[in-house]
C-alpha positions in Angstrom: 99.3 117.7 75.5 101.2 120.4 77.6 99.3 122.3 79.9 99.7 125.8 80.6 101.1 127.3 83.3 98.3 130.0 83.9 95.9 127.1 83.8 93.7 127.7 86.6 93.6 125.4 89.3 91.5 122.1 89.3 92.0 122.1 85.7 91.5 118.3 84.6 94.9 117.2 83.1 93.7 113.4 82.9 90.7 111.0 82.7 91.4 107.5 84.3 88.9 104.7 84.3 89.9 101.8 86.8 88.2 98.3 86.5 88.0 95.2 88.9 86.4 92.5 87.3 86.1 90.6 91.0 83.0 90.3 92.4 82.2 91.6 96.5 85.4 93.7 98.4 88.5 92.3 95.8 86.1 94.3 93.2 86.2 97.6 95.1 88.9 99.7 94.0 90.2 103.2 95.2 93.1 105.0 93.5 96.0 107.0 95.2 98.4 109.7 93.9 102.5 109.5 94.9 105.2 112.1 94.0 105.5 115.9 94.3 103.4 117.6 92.6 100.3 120.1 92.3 97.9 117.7 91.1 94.8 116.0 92.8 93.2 112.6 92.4 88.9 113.6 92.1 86.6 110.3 92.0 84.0 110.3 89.8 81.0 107.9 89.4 82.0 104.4 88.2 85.2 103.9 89.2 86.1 106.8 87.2 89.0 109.4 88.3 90.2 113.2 87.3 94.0 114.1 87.7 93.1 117.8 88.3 95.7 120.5 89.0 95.6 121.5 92.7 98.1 124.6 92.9 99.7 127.2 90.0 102.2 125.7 87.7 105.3 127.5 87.2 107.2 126.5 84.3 110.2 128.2 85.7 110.2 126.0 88.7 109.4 122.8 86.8 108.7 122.1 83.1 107.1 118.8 83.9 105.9 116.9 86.9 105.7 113.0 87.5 103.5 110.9 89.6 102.4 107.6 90.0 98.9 106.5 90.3 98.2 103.6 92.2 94.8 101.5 92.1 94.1 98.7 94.8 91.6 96.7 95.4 89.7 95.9 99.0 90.9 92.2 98.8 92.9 90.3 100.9 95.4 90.1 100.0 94.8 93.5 98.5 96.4 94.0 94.8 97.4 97.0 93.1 98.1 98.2 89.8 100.0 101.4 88.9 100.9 103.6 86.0 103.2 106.1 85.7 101.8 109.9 84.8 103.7 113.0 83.4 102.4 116.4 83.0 104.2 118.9 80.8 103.9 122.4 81.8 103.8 125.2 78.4 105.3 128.5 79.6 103.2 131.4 78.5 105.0 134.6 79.2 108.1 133.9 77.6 108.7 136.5 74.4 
């Protein structure tokens, strides 16, 4: 769904849940966000994440933003996952 541009900031866009089935550090896993945009990466308990707006969207500046978030594991070698993420930005002032 498209998220407003007046939405105030750390508004949660997306819920991410990230899984390592390994046992000892090749089960840890931490996530990353790549790309330009106003969005924030928030862990939660359980290797659970929130994709939470960090700034004001503009819709005039950009109707949607990408990123990329990236899971990896503490192995060695570590491995890593990723999925692509786009956030659609609803303009609100337009008559």
């Amino acid at each position: 769904s498209p998220v407003p541009e007046d939405a105030p900031s750390g508004t949660v866009v997306a819920l991410l849940k990230v899984r390592d089935r390994d046992s000892g550090e090749n089960g840890q896993v931490w996530c990353e966000l790549t790309g330009e945009a106003p969005l924030s990466l928030v862990a939660s308990s359980g290797g659970s994440y929130k994709v939470v707006t960090s700034s004001a969207l503009d819709r005039e500046q950009a109707s949607e933003h990408r990123v990329t978030v990236v899971a990896r594991d503490r192995g060695s070698p570590s491995l890593w996952s990723r999925a692509a993420l786009v956030l659609e930005v609803s303009d609100v002032n337009d008559n």
